[in-house]
N, C-alpha and C positions, 0 to 999 in steps of 0.2 A: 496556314503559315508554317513554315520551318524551323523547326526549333534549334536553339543554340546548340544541343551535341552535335547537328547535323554539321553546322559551321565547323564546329572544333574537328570534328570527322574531316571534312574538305583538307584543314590544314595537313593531316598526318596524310592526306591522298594526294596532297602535293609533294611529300619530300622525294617520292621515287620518281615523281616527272622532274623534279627540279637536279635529281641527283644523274635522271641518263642525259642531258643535253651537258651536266656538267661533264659528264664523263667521257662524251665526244668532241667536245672541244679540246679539254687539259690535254687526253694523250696524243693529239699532234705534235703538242710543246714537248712531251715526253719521250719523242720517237729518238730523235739523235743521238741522245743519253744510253739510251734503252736498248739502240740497234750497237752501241758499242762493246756494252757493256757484254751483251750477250752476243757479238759477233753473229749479227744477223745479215745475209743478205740480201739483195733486192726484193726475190722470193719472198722469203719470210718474213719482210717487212710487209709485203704487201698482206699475205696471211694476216700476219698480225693485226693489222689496220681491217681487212675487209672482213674477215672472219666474222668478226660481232655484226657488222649490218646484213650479211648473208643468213645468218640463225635468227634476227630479231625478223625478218624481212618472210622467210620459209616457217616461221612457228605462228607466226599471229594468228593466223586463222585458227589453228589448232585448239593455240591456247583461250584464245574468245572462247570456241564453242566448250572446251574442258570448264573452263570456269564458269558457264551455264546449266553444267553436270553434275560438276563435283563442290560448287560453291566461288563464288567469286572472291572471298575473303581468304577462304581455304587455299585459294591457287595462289592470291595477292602474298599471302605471308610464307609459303611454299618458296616463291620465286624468289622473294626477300633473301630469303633464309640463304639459296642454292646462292643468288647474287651476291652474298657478303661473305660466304664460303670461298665462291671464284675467285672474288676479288684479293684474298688473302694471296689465295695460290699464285695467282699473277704477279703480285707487286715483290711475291720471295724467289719467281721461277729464276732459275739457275741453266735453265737449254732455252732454246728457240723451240722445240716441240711443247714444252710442260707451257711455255706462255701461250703456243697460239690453241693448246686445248683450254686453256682457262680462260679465254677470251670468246670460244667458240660456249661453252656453258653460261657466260655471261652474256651472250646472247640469247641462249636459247630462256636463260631468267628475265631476263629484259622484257621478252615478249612476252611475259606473263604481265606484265608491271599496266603498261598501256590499257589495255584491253580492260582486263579486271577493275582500274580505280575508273575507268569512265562506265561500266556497268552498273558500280557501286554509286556514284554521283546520280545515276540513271534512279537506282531506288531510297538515296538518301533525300534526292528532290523531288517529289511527283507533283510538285508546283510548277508549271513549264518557264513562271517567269524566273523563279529560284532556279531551276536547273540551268537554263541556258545564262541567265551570271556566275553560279559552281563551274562550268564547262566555261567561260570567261579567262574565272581569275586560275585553273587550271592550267589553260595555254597561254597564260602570261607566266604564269612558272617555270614553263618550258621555255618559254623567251625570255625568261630572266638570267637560267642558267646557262643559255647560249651567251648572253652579255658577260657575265662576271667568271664563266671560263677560264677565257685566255688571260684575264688579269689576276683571278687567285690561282689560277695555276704557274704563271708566270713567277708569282710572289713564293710560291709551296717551293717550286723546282730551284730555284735558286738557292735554299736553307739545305732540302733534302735530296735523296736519292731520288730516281724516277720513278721507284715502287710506290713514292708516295701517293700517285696520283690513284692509282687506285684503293688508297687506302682510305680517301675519300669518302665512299659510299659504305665503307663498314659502321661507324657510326651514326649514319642516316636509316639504315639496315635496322640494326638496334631499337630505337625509336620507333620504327614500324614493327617490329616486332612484338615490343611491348605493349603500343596502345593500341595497335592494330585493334585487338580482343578487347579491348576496353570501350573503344570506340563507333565500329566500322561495325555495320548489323550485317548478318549474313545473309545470302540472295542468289537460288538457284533456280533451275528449270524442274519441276517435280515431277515433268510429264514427259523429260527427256530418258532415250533409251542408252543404249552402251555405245560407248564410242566406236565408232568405225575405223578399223586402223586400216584398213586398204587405202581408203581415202586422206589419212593421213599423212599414207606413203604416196597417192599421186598429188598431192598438195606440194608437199617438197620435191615433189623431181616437176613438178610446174613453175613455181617460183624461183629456186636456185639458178635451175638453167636458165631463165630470163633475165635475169638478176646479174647474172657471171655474166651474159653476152653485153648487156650494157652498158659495163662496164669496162669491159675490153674494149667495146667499140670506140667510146669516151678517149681511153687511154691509149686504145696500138690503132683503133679505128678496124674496120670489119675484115675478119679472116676465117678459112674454112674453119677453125675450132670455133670461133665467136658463133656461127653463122648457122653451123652444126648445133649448138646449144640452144641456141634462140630457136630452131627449127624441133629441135627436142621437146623443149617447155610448152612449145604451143600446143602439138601434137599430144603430150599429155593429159595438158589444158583441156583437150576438149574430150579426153577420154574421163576427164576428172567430172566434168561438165554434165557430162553424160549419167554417170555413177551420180551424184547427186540427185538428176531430177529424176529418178528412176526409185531412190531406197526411200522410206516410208520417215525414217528420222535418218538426213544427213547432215555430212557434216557441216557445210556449208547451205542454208536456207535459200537455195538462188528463187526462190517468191519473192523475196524483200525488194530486189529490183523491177519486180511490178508495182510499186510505188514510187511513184514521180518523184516526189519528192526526196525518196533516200536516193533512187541510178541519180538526178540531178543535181544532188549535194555533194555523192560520190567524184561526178563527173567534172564540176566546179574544184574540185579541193584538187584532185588529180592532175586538170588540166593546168591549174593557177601555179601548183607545183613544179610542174616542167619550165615552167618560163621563169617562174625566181628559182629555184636551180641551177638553172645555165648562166642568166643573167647575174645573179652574186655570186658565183665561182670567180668569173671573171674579170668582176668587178674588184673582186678582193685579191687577184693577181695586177690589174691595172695601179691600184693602188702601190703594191710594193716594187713591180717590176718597171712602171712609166714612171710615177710620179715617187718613186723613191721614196718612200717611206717606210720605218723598219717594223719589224712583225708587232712589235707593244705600239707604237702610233697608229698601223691598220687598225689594231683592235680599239685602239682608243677612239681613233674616227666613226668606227662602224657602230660603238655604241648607243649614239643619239637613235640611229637606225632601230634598235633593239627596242629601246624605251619608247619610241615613237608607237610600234608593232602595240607593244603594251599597252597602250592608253587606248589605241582603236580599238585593241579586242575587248578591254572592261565596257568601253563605249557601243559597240555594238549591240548587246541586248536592250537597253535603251533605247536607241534606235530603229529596234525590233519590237519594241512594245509601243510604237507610237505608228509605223510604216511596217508596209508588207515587206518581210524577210527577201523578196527576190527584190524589191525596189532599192532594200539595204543591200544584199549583194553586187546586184547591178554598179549603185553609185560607187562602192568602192572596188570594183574591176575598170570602170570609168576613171576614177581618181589614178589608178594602178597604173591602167594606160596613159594619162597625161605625164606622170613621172618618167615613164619608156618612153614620149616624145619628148619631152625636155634632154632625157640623156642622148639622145642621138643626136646632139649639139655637141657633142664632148668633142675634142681633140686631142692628141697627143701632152702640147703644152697646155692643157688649160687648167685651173688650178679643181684642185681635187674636191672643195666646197661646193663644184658644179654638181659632181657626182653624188655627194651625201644629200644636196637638195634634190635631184634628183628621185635618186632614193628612197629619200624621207615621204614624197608624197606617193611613193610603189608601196614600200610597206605598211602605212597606213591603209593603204587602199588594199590591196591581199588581207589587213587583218583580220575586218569585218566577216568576209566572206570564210576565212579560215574559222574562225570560233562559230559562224552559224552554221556552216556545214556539219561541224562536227555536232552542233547541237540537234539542225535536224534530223541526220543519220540515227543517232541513239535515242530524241525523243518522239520517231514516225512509229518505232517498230514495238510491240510487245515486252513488257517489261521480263518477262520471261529470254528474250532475244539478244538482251541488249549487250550481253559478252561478244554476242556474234556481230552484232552491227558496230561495237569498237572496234572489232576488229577490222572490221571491210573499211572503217574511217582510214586508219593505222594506216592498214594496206595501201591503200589508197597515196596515201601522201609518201609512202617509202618506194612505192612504182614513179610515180609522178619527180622524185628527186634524182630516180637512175635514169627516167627519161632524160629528164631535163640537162643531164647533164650530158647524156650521151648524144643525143637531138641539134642541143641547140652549142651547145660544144664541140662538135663536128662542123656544124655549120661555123662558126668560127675557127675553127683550123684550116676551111678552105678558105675561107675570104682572108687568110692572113698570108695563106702560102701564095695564092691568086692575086692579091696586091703588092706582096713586098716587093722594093722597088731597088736593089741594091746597087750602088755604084761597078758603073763595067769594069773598073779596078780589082774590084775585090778576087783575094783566090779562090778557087775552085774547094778546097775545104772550108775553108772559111764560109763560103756562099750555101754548102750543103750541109753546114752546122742549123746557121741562119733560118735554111726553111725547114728545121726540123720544127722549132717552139722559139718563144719571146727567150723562154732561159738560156735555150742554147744560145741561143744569137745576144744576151749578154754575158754570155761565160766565154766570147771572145774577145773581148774588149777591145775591140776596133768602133770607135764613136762615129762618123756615118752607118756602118752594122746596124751598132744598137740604135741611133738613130729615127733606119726605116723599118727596121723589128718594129720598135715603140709605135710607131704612124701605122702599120700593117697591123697590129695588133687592137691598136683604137677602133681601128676601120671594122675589125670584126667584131668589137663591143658594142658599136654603134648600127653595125648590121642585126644582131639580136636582137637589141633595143624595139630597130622598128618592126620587127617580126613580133616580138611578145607585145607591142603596143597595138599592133592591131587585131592577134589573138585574143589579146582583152578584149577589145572592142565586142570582136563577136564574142564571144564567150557570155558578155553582160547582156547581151541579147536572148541568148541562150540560157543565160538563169532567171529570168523575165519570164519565159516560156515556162519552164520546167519547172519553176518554182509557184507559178500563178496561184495556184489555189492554196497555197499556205497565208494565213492567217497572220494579223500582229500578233506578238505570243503575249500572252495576257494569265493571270494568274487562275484563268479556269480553266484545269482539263478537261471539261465536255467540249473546248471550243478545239484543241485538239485531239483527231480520234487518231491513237495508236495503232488502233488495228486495222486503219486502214488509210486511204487518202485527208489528209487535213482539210476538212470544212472549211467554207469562206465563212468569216467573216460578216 
């Protein structure tokens, strides 16, 4: 059994996951304020904004396997510390450089944060049914502070300055500081040698340049820099690839994907990623740009969504303790796909309750599979491992949302440009505003415009749709396979063996 400090442990392990989803939602709401105030341009908004997922996105790796070295609690309250230091510096920064270095540190804390408290959950449960409910009510933390975001941010920014928003995480910071040591036992690798920094230098020139391309691709769509980068990172990729399976202690374990069960989890969590990615960006543009709704009503619709996510991920270990973990994955990549066939019903005029139902039955369905993924990843591998195997989860779902959005995002750019149907009237600027994006074409306000924008713009929400509803499809087939020999999780670990493939059952 696990004992209550372990629980009370859980709670202090949730406030840095509940405080980074806060922190990436609020500062969208903060951006207008904030680019004013400090005379920021296009550039440096964008710095500003991408900066943080670009450092959390190039350090995970890193920081897993450091906090398998030097201590997971040691790195956790490190990171704290660095994160509630940044976070001052940002909310006072006075230039456009001093914020987007403070934002770039705040990521590279960040990525200490993930990793480290799912290591920690890894040796505060070694009960597999206790841990995969810690790893539960965990990513319901994370989906909580995606929910209440945009609404206490929206509540903060209206009293305060914009620096507010990140003043947010300094007193969550605090808190973890204190009981951190009070609470959290500490938990290293003892058999690990010195960090390799070569490899920590082609990690980051791996992930950045992959990273940068897909998101240009996403935004201006693919050009000799994008194309150039993404040709970089792979190319590294595989010299990084190489140096790993070659040094005696690396930094990244590429064994661990000889277990089905973690490339499987990996590969579920990744792929699931790219389709809700693409499909709620622009679902959450449909909302404000079709059916006119203003940025607090999006967020107040999209809520149910949020809570919904919640109740399947506590549910899922339950489910997993009665049914084989692929049959629970399966059924909610299943459930996932029927939501993406319902939405491909949508239209233009149709009322926006189609879309939350919709929805509702997608994110319920991704949640299962999100909270056991991450439980198989972290509870297949060595407890000695488990900084490393957070991290390739992390990993894993921060690739899978640059996919998704550049993928399936692109693919909606063409079928919006490919359909618009605009009146032979219209003028020729007007016409070449139109098929830039839905915004341009209503920042003309010409109503047939915006009209065929809106219908051209459905038509490529409703094209993702049935693309991610049949990637679900197979995909549930796919974790069926890959996941077969994993077991109900039951509260004996001899019925799972860590060190290697999970016994049936």
């Amino acid at each position: 059994m696990t004992d209550r400090r372990a629980w009370i442990g859980l709670a202090v392990l949730a406030l840095p996951t509940l405080l980074l989803s806060l922190d990436m939602s609020v500062l969208y709401l903060a951006l207008p304020a904030m680019s004013a105030d400090l005379d920021l341009g296009p550039t440096e908004q964008l710095w500003a904004m991408d900066v943080y997922g670009f450092m959390i996105a190039g350090f995970l790796v890193t920081m897993g396997t450091l906090g398998d070295r030097i201590g997971r609690r040691r790195l956790l309250l490190v990171g704290g510390a660095a994160f509630a230091l940044a976070s001052v510096v940002a909310a006072f920064a006075d230039s456009a450089a001093t914020l987007i270095a403070a934002r770039a540190v705040l990521g590279v804390a960040g990525a200490t944060l993930m990793p480290s408290t799912l290591a920690l959950i890894s040796t505060m449960f070694p009960d597999p049914r206790a841990r995969a409910t810690a790893i539960s009510i965990w990513m319901s933390c994370f989906m909580g502070g995606m929910t209440v975001g945009p609404l206490a941010g929206g509540l903060l920014l209206e009293t305060f300055w914009w620096g507010a928003a990140f003043l947010l995480g300094v007193p969550v910071m605090v808190v973890l500081l204190i009981a951190g040591p009070l609470l959290l036992p500490e938990a290293r690798d003892e058999a690990a040698g010195r960090l390799d920094l070569a490899s920590v230098a082609l990690s980051l020139a791996t992930v950045l340049p992959v990273v940068y391309a897909l998101k240009e691709f996403a935004t201006t769509g693919p050009d000799a820099r994008s194309v150039g980068a993404l040709a970089v990172g792979l190319l590294l990729g595989a010299v990084f690839v190489r140096r790993q399976l070659r040094l005696d202690d690396p930094l990244l374990d590429l064994r661990l994907f000889r277990r089905r069960a973690v490339a499987g989890a990996l590969g579920v969590n990744l792929a699931a990623g790219v389709v809700m990615a693409g499909t709620f960006l622009l679902a959450t543009q449909w909302f404000q740009l079709v059916a006119g709704l203003s940025v607090l009503e999006a967020g107040l619709i999209l809520a149910p969504l949020q809570l919904a996510m919640i109740v399947a991920t506590l549910a899922a270990p339950r489910f997993a303790g009665r049914f084989r973990p692929a049959h629970v994955v399966a059924a909610g990549l299943l459930l996932g796909a029927l939501g993406l066939t319902v939405l491909t019903g949508l239209a233009a005029d149709s009322s926006p309750w189609l879309l939350v139902g919709a929805f509702l039955l997608t994110s319920m369905g991704v949640a299962a599979p999100a909270a056991l993924g991450t439980d198989l990843v972290v509870g297949s591998v060595p407890p000695e491992k488990a900084g490393s195997a957070g991290a390739l989860s992390e990993t894993s779902g921060e690739m899978g949302i640059a996919l998704g959005v550049a993928t399936l995002g692109s693919l909606a750019a063409v079928v919006y440009r490919s359909t618009l149907a605009l009146p032979a009237t219209t003028p020729a600027p007007t016409a070449d505003a139109a098929r830039q994006s839905l915004e341009a074409a209503a920042g003309t306000g010409v109503p047939d415009v915006v009209a065929a924008a809106q219908s051209a713009f459905t038509t490529g929400l409703v094209t993702t749709a049935g693309v991610g509803a049949a990637f679900f499809a197979v995909l549930a087939a796919v974790a069926v396979w890959a996941l077969r020999a994993v077991p109900p999780i039951t509260s004996s670990p001899d019925e799972t063996a860590r060190d290697g493939e999970p016994v049936a059952a």
